[in-house]
C-alpha positions as CSV (number, residue, x, y, z in Angstrom):
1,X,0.0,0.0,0.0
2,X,1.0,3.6,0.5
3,X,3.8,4.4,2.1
4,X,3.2,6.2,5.8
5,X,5.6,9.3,5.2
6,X,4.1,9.6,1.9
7,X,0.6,9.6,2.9
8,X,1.8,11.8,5.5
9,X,2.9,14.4,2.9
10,X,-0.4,14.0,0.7
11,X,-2.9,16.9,0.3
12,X,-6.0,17.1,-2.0
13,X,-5.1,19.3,-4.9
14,X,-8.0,20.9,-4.9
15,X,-8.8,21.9,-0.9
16,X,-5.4,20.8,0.6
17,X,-6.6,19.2,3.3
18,X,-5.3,15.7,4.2
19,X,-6.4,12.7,2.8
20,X,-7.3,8.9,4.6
21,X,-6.8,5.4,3.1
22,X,-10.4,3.8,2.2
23,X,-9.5,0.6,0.3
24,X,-7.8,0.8,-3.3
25,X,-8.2,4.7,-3.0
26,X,-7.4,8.2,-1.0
27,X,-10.5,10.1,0.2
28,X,-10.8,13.7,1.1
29,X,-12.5,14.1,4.1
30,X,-13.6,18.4,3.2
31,X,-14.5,17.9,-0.3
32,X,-15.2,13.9,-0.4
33,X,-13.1,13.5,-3.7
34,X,-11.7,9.9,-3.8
35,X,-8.7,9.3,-5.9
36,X,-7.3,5.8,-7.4
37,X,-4.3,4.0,-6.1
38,X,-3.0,2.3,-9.5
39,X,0.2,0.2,-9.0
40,X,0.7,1.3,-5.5
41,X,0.8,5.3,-7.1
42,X,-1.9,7.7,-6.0
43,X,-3.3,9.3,-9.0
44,X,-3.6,13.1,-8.0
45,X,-5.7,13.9,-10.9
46,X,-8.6,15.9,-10.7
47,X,-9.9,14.8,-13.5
48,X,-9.4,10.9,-12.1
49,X,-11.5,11.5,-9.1
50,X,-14.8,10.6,-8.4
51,X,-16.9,12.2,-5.4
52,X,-18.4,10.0,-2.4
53,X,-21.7,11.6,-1.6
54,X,-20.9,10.1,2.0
């Protein structure tokens, strides 16, 4: 999985805040984007998120 200094490091590019593990992806806990973990690499994209309506 991710690495912990890594994940420590990770912000969502669009609100900054931090972001949690949930499953194969990183979830925003301010704006609820949920970006993909391909290959072990978070994919940062915007455009590659999806939004968790909880």
């Amino acid at each position: 999985m991710i690495d912990k200094e890594l994940l420590e490091i990770l912000v969502c590019p669009v609100c900054k805040k931090p972001l949690i593990v949930k499953g194969e992806s990183l979830k925003c806990g301010q704006c609820r984007r949920v970006y993909p973990i391909k290959d072990n690499i978070p994919v940062m994209l915007v455009d590659e998120a999806t939004t968790d309506p909880t």
